[in-house]
Each structure stands twice: as structure tokens, then as C-alpha cells.
C-alpha positions in Angstrom: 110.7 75.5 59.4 111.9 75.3 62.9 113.0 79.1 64.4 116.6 78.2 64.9 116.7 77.1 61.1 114.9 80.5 60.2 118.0 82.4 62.2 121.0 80.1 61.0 119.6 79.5 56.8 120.3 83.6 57.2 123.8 83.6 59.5 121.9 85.7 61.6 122.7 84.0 64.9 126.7 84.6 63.8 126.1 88.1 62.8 124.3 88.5 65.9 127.5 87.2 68.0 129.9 89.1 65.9 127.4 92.5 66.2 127.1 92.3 70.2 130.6 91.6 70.3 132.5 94.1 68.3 129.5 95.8 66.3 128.7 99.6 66.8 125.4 101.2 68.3 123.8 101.4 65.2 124.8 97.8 64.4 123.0 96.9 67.3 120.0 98.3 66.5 119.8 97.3 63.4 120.1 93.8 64.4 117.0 94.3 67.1 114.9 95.6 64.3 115.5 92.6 62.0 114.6 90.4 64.9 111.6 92.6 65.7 110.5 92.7 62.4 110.7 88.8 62.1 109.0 88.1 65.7 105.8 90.8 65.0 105.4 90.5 61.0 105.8 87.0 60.6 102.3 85.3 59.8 103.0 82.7 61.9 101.9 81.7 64.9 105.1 81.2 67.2 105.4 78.0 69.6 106.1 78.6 73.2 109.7 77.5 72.6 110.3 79.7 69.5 108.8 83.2 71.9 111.7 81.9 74.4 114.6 81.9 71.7 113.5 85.1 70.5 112.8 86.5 74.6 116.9 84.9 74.4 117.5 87.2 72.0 116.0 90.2 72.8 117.3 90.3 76.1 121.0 89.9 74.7 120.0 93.1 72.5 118.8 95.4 74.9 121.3 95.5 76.9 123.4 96.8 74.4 121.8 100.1 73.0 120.2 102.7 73.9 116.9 103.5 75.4 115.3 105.7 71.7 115.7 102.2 70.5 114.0 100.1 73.7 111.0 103.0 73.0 110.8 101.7 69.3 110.7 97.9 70.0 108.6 98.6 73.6 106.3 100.0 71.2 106.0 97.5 68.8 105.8 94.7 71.0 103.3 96.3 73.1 100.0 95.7 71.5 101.2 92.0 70.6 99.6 89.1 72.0 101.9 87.1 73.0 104.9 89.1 72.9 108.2 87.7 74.9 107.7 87.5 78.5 111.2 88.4 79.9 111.5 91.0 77.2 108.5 92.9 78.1 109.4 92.8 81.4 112.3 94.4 81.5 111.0 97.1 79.4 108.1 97.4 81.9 111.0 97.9 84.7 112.9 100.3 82.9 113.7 103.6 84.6 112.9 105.8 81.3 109.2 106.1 81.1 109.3 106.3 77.4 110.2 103.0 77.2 108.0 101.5 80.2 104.8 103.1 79.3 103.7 101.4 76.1 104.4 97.9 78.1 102.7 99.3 81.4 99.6 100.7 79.6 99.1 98.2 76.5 100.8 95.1 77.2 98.3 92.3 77.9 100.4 89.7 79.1 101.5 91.4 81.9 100.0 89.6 84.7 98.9 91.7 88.3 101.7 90.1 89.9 104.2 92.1 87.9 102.0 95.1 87.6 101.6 95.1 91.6 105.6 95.1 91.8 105.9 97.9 89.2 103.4 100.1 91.2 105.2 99.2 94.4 108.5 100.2 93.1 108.3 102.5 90.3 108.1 106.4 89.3 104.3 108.1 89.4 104.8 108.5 86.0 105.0 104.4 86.3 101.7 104.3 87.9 100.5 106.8 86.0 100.9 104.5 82.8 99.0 101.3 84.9 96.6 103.3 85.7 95.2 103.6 81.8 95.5 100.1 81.2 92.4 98.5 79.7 91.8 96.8 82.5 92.3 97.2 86.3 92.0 93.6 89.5 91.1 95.4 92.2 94.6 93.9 93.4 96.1 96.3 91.3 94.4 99.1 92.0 94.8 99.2 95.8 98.0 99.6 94.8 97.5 102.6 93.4 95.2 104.0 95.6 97.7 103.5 97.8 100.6 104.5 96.8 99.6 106.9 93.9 99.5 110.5 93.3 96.3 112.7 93.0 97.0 112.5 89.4 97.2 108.4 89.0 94.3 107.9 91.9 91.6 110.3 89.3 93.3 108.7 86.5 92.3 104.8 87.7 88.9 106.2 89.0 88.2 107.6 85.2 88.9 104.0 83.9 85.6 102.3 83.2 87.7 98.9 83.1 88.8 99.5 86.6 87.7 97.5 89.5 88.4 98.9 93.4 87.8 96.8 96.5 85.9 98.1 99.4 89.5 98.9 101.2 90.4 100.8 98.3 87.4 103.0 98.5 88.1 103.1 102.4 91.3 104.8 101.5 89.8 106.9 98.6 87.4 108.4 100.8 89.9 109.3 103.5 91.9 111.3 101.2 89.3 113.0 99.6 88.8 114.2 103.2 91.2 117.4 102.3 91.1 117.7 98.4 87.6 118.5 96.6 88.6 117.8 93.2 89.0 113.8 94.5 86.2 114.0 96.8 84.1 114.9 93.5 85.9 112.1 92.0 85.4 109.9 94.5 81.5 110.4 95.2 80.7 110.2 91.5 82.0 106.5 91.2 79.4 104.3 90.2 80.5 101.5 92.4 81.0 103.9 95.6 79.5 101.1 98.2 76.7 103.6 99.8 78.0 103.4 103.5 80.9 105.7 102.0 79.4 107.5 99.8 77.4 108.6 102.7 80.8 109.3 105.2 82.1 111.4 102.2 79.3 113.3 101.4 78.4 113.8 105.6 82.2 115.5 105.4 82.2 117.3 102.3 82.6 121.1 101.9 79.4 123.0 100.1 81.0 123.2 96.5 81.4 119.2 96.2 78.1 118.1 97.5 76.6 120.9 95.0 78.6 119.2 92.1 77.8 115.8 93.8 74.1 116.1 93.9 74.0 117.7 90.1 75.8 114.5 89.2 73.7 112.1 90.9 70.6 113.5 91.1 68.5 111.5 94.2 66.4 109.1 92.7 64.6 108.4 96.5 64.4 110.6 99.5 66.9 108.0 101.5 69.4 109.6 103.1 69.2 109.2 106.8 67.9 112.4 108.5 71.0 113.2 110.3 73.0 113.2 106.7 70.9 115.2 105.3 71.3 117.8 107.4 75.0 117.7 107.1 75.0 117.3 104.0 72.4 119.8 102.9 69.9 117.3 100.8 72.7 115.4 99.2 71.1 112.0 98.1 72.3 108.7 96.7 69.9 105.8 95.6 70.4 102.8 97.2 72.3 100.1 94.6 70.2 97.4 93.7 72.9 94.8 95.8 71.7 97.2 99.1 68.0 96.4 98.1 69.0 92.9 97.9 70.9 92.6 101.2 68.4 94.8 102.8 66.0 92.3 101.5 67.2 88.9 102.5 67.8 90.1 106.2 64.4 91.6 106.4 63.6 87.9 104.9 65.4 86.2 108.0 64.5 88.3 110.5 60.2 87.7 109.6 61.6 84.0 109.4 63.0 84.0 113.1 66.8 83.2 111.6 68.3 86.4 112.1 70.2 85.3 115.0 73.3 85.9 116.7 75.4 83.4 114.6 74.1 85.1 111.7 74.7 88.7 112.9 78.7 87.6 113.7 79.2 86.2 110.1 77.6 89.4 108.4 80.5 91.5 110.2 83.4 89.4 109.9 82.2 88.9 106.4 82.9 92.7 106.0 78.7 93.0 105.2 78.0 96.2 106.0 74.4 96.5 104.7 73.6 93.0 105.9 74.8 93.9 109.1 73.2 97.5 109.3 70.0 95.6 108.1 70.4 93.3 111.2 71.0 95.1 114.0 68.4 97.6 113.1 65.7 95.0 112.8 67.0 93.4 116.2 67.3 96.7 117.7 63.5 97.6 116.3 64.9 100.9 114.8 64.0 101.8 111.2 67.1 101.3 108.8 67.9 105.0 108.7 68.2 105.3 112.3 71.0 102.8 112.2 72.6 103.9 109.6 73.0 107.0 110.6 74.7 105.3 113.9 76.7 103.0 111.5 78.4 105.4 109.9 78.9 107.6 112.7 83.2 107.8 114.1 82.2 107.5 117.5 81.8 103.7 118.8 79.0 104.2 121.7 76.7 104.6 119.5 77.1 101.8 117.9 77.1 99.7 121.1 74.1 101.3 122.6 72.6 100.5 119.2 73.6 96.6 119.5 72.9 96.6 123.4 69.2 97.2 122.5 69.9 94.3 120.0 70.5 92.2 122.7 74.2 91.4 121.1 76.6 89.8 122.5 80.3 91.1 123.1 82.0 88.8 120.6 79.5 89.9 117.8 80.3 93.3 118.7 83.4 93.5 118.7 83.4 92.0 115.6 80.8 95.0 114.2 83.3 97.2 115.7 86.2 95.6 113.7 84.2 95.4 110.7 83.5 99.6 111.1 87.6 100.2 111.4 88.0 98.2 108.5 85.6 99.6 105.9 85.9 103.0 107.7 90.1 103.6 108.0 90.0 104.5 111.1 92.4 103.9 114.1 92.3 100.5 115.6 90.0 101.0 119.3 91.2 99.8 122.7 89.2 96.6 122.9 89.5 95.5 126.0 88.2 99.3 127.6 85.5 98.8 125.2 84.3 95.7 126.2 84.5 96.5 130.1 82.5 99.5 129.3 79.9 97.5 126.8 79.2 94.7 129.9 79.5 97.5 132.1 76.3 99.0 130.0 72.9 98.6 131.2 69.9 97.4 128.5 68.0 100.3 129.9 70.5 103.4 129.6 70.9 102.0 126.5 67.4 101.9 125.3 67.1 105.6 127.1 69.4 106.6 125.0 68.4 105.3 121.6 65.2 106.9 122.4 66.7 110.2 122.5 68.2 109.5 119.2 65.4 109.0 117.7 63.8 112.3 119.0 66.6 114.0 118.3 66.4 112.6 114.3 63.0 113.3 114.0 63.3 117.0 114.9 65.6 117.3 111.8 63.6 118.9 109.3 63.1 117.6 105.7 65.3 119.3 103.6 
């Protein structure tokens, strides 16, 4: 039997008028539980145009009572399927948290669009409720990141069905500068690409990189010398998608294609550990060496390292681009640093790579 059938065979849609028009509160609510109950106990699997009378009807009810009953039918329509869109909408927009959170943290058919808009524009206590959800785009969580408390940012990072782009982890690691609790937080992610787990743990105080290192016990004495010292034996393995990338440039490099073109796509692709791979193999430095110079603040190092490489100024630049990126740092004067890259002679350069190296290798195992 048609919906509208269902609603008339009862007089419900007149009782419905005559309720919202001179019915009190309690009328009201009664008539939004009859119309839950129908919508979430039927056995029946409702028709696209049946979930729009009934997202009609909702919407005429809850604007007329009170938000202990929006909590009640937020909460019932939350772990439903396919529950009204418009409906659970608005109850995901809703100022009182009681009545959002159920919809924010449960509801499935909330799409990131919507979620992104709520995180943009909502409480913490808003967030907080996204940032349980089962799970997480890394659109969303950017968001978050970015906008989120301390609370919410620990509370998305505990969620094993959340996803965080590499400029999410940029900003992760940036604030975990200041606060140790995130920092810990932070540096135990599983997905931490290692270029940041290596800036956080290089900046960490004492207690984290103890708590760090008990919770990722080094599997392989990688760390680049300079790190290590720094951060007093703190050790990461490499992931297996570093072995990989380290891999297929070492692949291209003993095949004669690691070439300029291919160094410029690695950085505007955002590749940092194809790109470290490169330049250190064009620069004949071992992959520590570079690293350590990759993730260093400074820029000359970086473009005595590719001066040795034999790079050119567009590829640079876009290594140097790639670095602000994936780093969060401040944007560098370009221009100065490309007079002062041409400006750079292949023989300071490799004069002072050398030092580097000596200066690594006096850095004792730790």
C-alpha cells in the first residue's frame, strides 16, 4: 500500500494539520513518535519517494517541539540506513549537542560534504562527535585537524577508521611542537609518513621520545646520524611504501632514467621519499645523508645538496616548494633564492657537502 494511503486509511495527515496547528507540545510529540515509529519499525523497505514524504513530515514536526524530543527521534533515526536526508540534517545542524551527536557520530548517510560544513561551523563539542564516527576521508579530517581542539585532534587520531592526508600530518606535527601529550599522539600513528615522524621526534622534549621509543621499539638502526643525536636513539622502521619508493628510484637511477624530468615530477608530486631517494643518488651521498638535509628548516642545505646533483633551478624550486608544503613552514623569497642558487658554485657546494659528511660521521652511534 502506497505511503500516502498508509497516512490518510488512519486520518493521520488531518490530525497531523489540526496537531501543528492548534495541538499542544505534548500533542506534537506524540504525533513525531507515531511517525517515527511507522518510518523505523515498519518491515518494509521504503521507496525513495516514500523517505521524502516522511523527510516532509518530519521537518514540519521538528520545528514545533522541543529539543528532549529532537534527542529521542535523533537517536532513533541515527543508526538507520537510510533514514530521511533533510531530517537528519537538520538534526546534525542543531545547536544542542544532545541532539546533533547521535546524527554526527552514527549517522551513515551523512556524506563528507555535510560533515566538512558541520566541522567548519559547529561547536568542539560538534567536532568532537565527527571525530568518533566509524569512519573518517581524509577530507574530513583536515578539517579537524584544523580547526579542532586538543581534545577532538587525539580523539580522530585514536580512530582506527580514520584516514589523515600528508597536510594533515603537516599540521599535526606543528602543533605537537608545544604540547607532549599530542606529540606522543602524534609520533605513535601508524600512518605517520617517516619524513615527520622524523621532524617530530628531532624536536621532541626527553619524556616523549622515551614514551615514543617504548612504543615503537626500532626495528633497524635507520635513523640518520644527525637525528639520532637529537633525538637520543629514537628510531622508526622505514614503512614498507619507503622501501618501495626507495626501491624503484634506486631501480632508475642503475637504469640511467633518473633524470631531471623525473626528479621535477617526484617534487611537484609531493614525493618526498622518491625525491630524497633521487637527489641522494644524483648527489652520490648515501640516503641518510640526505635525509638528514631534507628534513632540515634551513633551505641551503638543501640546495647545496641539489647543486652537487647537478639540478636545475626549476626542479629546485619545486623541491623547495614541495619541503614548505609537507613541512608547514613559511613560504621562502624565491626569487633571492634563486639569485643566490645560480649565484652558487658546483665546487663550494661540493666543499661543503663534504664537511657534512665529516661532520655526520663524527656523530657517535648511540
Amino acid at each position: 500500500m502506497p505511503l500516502r494511503a498508509i497516512f490518510s486509511s488512519n486520518n493521520f495527515l488531518d490530525e497531523l494539520q489540526q496537531t501543528l496547528e492548534q495541538g499542544t507540545v505534548a500533542r506534537r510529540v506524540e504525533a513525531l513518535r507515531r511517525v517515527t515509529d511507522l518510518f523505523v519499525d515498519a518491515e518494509v523497505d521504503y521507496s525513495d519517494e516514500q523517505i521524502s514524504l516522511f523527510d516532509d513530515v518530519f521537518q514540519l514536526l521538528i520545528s514545533h517541539i522541543e529539543a528532549s524530543a529532537k534527542v529521542a527521534l535523533a537517536n532513533r533515526l541515527a543508526p538507520v540506513k537510510l533514514p530521511p536526508p533533510q531530517t537528519v540534517r537538520t538534526l546534525a545542524f542543531d545547536d544542542h549537542i544532545e541532539v546533533a551527536s547521535p546524527i554526527l557520530s552514527k549517522c551513515e548517510r551523512l556524506d563528507d560534504e555535510t560533515l566538512v560544513q558541520a566541522a567548519n561551523s559547529k561547536s568542539q563539542e560538534h567536532l568532537r562527535a565527527i571525530s568518533i564516527r566509524r569512519v573518517l576521508s581524509r577530507t574530513v579530517t583536515d578539517v579537524l585537524v584544523l580547526r579542532g581542539s586538543d581534545e577532538v585532534v587525539q580523539s580522530a587520531m585514536n580512530n582506527p577508521g580514520a584516514e589523515f592526508s600528508e597536510g594533515g600530518f603537516t599540521q599535526l606535527v606543528k602543533r605537537a611542537e608545544n604540547n607532549e601529550t599530542l606529540a606522543t599522539c602524534v609520533g605513535s600513528h601508524p600512518t605517520l609518513p617517516r619524513h615527520l615522524y622524523l621532524r617530530l621526534i628531532a624536536k621532541a622534549s626527553d619524556a616523549v621520545r622515551s614514551r615514543l621509543e617504548a612504543a615503537n621499539p626500532p626495528l633497524a638502526n635507520e635513523i640518520p646520524a644527525a637525528v639520532r643525536k637529537a633525538a637520543r636513539s629514537s628510531g622508526r622502521a622505514m614503512t614498507e611504501q619507503t622501501v618501495i619508493s626507495h626501491g624503484l628510484v634506486k631501480s632508475l637511477f642503475e637504469d640511467g632514467r633518473l633524470d631531471e624530468k623525473q626528479m621535477l615530477a617526484f617534487a611537484e608530486e609531493r614525493k618526498f621519499d622518491e625525491t630524497n631517494a633521487g637527489i641522494a643518488a644524483l648527489a652520490n651521498v648515501n640516503l641518510e645523508t640526505a635525509e638528514t638535509i631534507m628534513i632540515e628548516t634551513r633551505t641551503e642545505g638543501v640546495m647545496i645538496l641539489a647543486k652537487v646533483a647537478r639540478l636545475s633551478w626549476p626542479t629546485v624550486r619545486a623541491i623547495l616548494q614541495m619541503r614548505e608544503a609537507i613541512g608547514g613552514t613559511e613560504r621562502s623569497d624565491l626569487d633571492a633564492l634563486r639569485r643566490t642558487y645560480e649565484q652558487l658554485r658546483l665546487a663550494t657546494a661540493q666543499q661543503v657537502l663534504r664537511f657534512h659528511r665529516m661532520q655526520q660521521a663524527a656523530v657517535p652511534a648511540l
